[in-house]
Backbone as CSV, one residue per row, in Angstrom:
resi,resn,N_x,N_y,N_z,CA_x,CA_y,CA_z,C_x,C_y,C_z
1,UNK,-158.247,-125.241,-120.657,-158.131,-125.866,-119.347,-156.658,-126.017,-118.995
2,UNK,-155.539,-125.581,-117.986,-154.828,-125.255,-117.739,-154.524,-125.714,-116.668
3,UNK,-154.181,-126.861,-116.466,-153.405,-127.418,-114.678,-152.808,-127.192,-114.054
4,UNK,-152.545,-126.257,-113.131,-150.892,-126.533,-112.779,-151.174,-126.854,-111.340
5,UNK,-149.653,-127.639,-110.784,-149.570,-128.660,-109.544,-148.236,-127.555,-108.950
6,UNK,-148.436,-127.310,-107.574,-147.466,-126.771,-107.110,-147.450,-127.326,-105.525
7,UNK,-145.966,-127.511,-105.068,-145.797,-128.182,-103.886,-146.178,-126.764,-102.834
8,UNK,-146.882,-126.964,-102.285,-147.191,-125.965,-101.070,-147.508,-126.195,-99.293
9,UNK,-147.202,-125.417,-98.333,-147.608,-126.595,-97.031,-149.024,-127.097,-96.745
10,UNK,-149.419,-127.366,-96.235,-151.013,-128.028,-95.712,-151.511,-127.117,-94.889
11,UNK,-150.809,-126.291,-94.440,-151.656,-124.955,-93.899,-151.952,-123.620,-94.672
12,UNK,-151.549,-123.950,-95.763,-151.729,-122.311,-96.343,-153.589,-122.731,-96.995
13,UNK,-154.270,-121.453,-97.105,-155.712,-121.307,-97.640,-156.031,-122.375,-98.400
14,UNK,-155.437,-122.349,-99.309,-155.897,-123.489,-100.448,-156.012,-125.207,-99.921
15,UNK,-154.683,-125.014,-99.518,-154.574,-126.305,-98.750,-155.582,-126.840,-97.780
16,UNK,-155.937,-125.808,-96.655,-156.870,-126.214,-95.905,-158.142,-126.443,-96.503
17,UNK,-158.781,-125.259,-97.293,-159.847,-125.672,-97.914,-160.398,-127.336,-98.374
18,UNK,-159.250,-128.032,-99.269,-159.163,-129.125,-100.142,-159.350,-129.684,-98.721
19,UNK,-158.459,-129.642,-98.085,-158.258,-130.954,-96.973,-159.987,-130.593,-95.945
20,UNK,-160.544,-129.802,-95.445,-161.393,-129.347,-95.100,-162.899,-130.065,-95.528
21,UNK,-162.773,-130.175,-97.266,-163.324,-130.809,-97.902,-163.521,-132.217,-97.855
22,UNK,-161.884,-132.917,-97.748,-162.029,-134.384,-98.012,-162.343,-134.692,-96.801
23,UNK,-161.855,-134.211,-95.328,-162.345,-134.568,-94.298,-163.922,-134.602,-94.070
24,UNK,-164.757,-133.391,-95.161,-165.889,-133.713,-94.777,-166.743,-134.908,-95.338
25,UNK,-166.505,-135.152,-96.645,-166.646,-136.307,-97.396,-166.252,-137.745,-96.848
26,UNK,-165.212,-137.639,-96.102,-164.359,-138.821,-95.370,-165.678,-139.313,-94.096
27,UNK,-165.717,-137.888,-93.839,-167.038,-138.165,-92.033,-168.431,-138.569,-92.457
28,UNK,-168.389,-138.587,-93.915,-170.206,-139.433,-94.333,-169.840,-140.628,-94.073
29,UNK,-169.057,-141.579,-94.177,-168.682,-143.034,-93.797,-169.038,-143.540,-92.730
30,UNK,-169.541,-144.752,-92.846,-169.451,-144.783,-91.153,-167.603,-145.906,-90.714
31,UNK,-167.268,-144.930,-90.935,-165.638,-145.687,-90.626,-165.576,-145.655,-88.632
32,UNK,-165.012,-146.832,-88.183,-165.031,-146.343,-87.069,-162.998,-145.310,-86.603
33,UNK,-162.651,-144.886,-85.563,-161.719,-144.524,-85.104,-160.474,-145.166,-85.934
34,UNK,-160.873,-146.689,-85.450,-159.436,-147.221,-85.829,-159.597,-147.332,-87.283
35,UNK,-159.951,-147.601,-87.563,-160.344,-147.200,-89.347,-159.824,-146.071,-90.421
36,UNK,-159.449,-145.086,-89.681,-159.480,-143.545,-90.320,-157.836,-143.442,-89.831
37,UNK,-157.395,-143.627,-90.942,-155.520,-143.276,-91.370,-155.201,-141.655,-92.036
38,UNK,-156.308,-140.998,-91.393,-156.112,-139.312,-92.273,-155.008,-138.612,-91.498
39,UNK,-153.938,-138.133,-92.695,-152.890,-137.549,-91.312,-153.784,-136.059,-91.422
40,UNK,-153.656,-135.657,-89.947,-154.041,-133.942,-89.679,-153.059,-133.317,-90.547
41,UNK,-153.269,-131.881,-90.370,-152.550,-130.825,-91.189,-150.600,-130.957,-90.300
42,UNK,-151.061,-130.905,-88.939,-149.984,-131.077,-88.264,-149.433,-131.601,-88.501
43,UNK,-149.796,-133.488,-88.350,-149.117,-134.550,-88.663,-148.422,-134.588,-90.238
44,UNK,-149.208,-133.849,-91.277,-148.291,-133.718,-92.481,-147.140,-132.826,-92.143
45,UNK,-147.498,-131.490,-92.073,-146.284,-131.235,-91.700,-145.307,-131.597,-90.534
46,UNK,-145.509,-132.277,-89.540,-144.244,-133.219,-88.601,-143.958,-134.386,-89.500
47,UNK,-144.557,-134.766,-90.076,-143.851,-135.884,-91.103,-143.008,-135.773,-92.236
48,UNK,-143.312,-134.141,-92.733,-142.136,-133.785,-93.921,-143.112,-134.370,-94.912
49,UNK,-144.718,-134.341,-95.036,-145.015,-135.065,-95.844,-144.998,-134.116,-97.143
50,UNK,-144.667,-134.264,-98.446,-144.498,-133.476,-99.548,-145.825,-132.678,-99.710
51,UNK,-146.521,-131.468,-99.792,-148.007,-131.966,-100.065,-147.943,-130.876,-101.374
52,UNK,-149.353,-130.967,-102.100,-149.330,-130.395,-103.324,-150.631,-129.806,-103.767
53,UNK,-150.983,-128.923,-104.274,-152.477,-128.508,-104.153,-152.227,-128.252,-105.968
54,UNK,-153.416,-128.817,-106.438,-153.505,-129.056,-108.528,-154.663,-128.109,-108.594
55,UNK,-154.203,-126.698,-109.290,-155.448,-125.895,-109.716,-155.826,-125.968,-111.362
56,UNK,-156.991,-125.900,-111.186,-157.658,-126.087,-112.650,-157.952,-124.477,-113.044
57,UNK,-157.072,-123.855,-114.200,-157.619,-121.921,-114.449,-157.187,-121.358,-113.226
58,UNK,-156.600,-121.636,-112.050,-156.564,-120.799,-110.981,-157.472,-121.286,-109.450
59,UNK,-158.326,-122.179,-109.862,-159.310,-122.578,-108.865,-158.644,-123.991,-108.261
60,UNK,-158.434,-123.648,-106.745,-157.690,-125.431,-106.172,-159.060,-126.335,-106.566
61,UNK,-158.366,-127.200,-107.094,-159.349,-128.504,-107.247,-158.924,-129.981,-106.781
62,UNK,-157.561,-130.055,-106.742,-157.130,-131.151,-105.981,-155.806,-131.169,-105.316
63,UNK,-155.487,-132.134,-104.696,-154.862,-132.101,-103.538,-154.028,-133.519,-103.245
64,UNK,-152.778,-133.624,-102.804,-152.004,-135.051,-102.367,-150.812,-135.034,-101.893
65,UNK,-150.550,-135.739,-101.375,-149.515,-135.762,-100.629,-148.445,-137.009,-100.759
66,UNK,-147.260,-136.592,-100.452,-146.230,-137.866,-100.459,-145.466,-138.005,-99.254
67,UNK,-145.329,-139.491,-98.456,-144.598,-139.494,-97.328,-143.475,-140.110,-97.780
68,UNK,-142.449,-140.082,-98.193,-140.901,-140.557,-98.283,-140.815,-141.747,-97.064
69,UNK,-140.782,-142.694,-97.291,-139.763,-144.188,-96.215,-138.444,-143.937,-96.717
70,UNK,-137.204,-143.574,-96.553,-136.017,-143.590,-97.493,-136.184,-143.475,-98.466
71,UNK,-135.480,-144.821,-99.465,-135.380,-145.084,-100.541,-136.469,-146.009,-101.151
72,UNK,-136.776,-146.724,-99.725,-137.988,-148.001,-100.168,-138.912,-147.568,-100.739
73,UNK,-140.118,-146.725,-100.392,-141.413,-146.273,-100.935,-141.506,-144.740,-100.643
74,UNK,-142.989,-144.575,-101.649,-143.439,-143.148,-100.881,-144.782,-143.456,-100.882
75,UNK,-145.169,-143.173,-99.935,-146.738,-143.499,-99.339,-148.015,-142.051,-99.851
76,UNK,-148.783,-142.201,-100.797,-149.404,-141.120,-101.329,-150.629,-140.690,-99.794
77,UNK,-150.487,-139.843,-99.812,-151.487,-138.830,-98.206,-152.204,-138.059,-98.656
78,UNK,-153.468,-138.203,-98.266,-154.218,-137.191,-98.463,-154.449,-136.748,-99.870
79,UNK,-155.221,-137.824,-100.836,-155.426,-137.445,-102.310,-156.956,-137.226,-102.040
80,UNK,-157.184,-136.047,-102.826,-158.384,-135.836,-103.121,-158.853,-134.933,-104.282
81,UNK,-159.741,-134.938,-105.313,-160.523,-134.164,-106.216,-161.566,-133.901,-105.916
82,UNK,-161.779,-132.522,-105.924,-163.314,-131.516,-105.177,-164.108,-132.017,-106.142
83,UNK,-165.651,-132.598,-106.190,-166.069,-133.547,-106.262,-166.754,-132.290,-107.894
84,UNK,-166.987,-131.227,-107.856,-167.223,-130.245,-109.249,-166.135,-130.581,-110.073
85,UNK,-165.135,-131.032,-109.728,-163.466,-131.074,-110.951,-163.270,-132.523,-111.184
86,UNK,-164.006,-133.348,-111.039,-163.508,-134.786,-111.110,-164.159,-135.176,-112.441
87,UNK,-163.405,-135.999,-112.826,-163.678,-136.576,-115.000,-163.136,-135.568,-115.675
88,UNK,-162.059,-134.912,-115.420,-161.419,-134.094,-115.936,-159.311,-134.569,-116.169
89,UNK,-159.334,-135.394,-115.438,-157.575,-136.084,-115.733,-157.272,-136.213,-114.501
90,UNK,-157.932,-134.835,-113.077,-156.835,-134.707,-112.391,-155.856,-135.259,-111.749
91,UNK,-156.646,-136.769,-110.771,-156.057,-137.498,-109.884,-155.256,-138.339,-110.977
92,UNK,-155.066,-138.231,-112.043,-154.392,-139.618,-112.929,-152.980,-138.120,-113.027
93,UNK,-153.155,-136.981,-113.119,-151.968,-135.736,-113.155,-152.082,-135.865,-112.228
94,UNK,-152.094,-135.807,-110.991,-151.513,-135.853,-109.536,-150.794,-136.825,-109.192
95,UNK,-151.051,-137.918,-109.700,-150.543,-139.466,-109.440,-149.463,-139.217,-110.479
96,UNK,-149.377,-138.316,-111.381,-148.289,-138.576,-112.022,-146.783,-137.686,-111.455
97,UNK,-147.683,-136.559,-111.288,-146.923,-135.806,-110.362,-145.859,-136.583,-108.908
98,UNK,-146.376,-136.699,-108.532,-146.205,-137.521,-107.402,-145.290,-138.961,-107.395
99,UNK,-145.893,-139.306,-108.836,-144.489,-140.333,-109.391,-143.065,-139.798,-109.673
100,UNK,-143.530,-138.674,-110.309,-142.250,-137.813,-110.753,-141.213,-137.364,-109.741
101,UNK,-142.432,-137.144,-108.806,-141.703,-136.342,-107.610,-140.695,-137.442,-106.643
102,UNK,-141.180,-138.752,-106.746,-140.690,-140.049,-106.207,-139.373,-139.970,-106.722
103,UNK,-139.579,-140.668,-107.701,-138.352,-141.111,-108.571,-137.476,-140.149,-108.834
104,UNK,-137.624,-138.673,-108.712,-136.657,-137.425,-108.734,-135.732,-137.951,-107.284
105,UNK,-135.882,-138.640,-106.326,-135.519,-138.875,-105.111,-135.103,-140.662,-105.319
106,UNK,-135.257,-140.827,-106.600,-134.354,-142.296,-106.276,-135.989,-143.519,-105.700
107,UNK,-136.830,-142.656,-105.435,-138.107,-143.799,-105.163,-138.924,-144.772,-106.352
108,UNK,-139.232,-146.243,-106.147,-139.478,-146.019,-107.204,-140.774,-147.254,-107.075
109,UNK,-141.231,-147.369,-105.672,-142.763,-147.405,-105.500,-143.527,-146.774,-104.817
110,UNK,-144.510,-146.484,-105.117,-146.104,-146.090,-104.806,-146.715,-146.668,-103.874
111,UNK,-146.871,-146.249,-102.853,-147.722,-147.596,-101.718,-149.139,-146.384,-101.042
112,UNK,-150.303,-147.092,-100.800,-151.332,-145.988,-100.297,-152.738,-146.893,-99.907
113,UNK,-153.030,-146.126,-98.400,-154.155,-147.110,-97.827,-155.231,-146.247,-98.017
114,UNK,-156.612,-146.633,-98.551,-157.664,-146.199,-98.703,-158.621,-146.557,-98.113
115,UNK,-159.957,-146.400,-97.635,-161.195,-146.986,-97.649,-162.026,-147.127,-98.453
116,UNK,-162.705,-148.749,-97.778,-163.330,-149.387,-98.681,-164.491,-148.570,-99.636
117,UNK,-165.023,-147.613,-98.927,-166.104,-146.403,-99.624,-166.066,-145.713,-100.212
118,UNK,-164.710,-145.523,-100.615,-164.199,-144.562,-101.370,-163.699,-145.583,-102.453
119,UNK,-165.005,-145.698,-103.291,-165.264,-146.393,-104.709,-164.465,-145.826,-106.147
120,UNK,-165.130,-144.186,-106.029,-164.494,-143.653,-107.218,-162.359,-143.518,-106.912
121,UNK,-161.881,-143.554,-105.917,-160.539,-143.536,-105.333,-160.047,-144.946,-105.698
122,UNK,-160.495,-145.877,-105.412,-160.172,-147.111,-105.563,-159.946,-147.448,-106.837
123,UNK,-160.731,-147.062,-107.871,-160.625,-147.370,-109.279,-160.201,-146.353,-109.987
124,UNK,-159.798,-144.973,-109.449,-158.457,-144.564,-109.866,-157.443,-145.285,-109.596
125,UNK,-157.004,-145.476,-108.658,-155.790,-146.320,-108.411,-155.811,-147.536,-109.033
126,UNK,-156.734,-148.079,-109.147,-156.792,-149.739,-110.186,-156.535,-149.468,-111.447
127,UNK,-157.191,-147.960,-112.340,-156.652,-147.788,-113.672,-155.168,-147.245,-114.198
128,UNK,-154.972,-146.810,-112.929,-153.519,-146.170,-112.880,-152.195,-146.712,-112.886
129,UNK,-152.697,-148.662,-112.076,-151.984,-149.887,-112.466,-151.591,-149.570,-111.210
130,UNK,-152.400,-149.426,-110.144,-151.549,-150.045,-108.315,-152.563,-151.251,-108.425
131,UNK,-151.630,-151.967,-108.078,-152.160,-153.373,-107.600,-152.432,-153.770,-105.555
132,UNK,-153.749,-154.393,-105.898,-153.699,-154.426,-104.092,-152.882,-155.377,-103.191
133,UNK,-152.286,-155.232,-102.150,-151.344,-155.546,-101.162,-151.830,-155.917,-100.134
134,UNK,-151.058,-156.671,-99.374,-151.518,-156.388,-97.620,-151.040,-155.746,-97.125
135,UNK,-151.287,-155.165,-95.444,-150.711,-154.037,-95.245,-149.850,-153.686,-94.915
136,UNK,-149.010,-152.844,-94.909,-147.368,-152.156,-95.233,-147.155,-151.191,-94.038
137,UNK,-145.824,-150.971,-93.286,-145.626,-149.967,-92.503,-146.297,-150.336,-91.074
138,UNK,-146.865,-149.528,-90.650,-148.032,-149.561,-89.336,-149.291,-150.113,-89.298
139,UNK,-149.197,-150.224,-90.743,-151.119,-150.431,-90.853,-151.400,-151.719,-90.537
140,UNK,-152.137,-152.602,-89.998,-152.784,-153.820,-89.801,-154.122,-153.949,-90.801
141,UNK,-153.858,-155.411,-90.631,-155.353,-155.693,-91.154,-156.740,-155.500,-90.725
142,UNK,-157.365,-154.428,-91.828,-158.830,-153.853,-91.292,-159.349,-154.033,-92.733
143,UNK,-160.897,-154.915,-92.340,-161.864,-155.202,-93.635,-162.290,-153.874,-93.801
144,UNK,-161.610,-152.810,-93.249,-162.381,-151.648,-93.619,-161.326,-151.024,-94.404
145,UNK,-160.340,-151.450,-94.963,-159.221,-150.783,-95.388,-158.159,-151.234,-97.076
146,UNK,-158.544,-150.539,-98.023,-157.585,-151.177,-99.173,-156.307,-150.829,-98.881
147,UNK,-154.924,-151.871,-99.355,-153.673,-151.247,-99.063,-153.693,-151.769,-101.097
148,UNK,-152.107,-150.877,-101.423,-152.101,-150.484,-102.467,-150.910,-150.333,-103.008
149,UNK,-149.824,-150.964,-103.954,-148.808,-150.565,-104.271,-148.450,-150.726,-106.133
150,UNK,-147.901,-149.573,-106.106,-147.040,-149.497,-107.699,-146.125,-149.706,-107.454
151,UNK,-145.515,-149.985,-108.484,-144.010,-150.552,-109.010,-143.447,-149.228,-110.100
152,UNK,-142.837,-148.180,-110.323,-142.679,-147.361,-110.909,-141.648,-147.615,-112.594
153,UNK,-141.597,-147.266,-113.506,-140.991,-148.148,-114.215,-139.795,-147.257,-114.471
């Protein structure tokens, strides 16, 4: 079993696929409008958001993204594991990735808003040691919404 994580844009094949995916998984919810913090493919790339597609043997299986604030934080975007590749490490190697990729830049917390339905997401991030927050940046308070931050060591 063979991982590798490579930074790539949000429009190339692979990329869309993954994201294609989590968007469809995302639309079983009943989240309403204001609820749903998914950046589009666009909006990652107008944001400079880092993004990264993690293949397992050659096959994309997961997917994430990093938004840079300066020096203060980096906000993780768009994490997801194709739901055949998950109990395998990935999102705990993506999250690490993504730390790495922080702190290569002088960052040296983790901040990321989730929904509440997204159970198995949530307790990645709880074993991974993000602790929950209120909300950070733009986001307001929505009972429909976890906010989320690490401390990097």
């Amino acid at each position: 079993m063979q991982i590798t994580i490579v930074e790539e844009r949000p429009d190339t094949p692979d990329a869309l696929k993954l994201l294609g995916e989590l968007d469809e998984a995302l639309w079983l919810h009943p989240y309403p409008p204001q609820s749903r913090h998914a950046f589009s493919v666009e909006k990652l790339l107008r944001e400079q958001v880092a993004f990264f597609v993690a293949r397992l043997d050659r096959e994309p299986a997961a997917c994430g993204g990093l938004k840079l604030f300066d020096s203060e934080y980096g906000e993780v975007k768009r994490m997801f594991v194709r739901p055949a590749f998950r109990g395998r490490g990935l999102g705990k190697t993506l999250l690490n990735h993504l730390a790495d990729y922080a702190q290569q830049r002088k960052v040296n917390v983790l901040r990321l808003e989730t929904g509440i339905y997204q159970a198995e997401a949530i307790g990645l991030y709880e074993s991974w040691g993000f602790r929950r927050r209120p909300p950070f940046g733009e986001y307001q308070v929505d009972p429909l919404s976890v906010y989320f931050e690490k401390r990097l060591e």
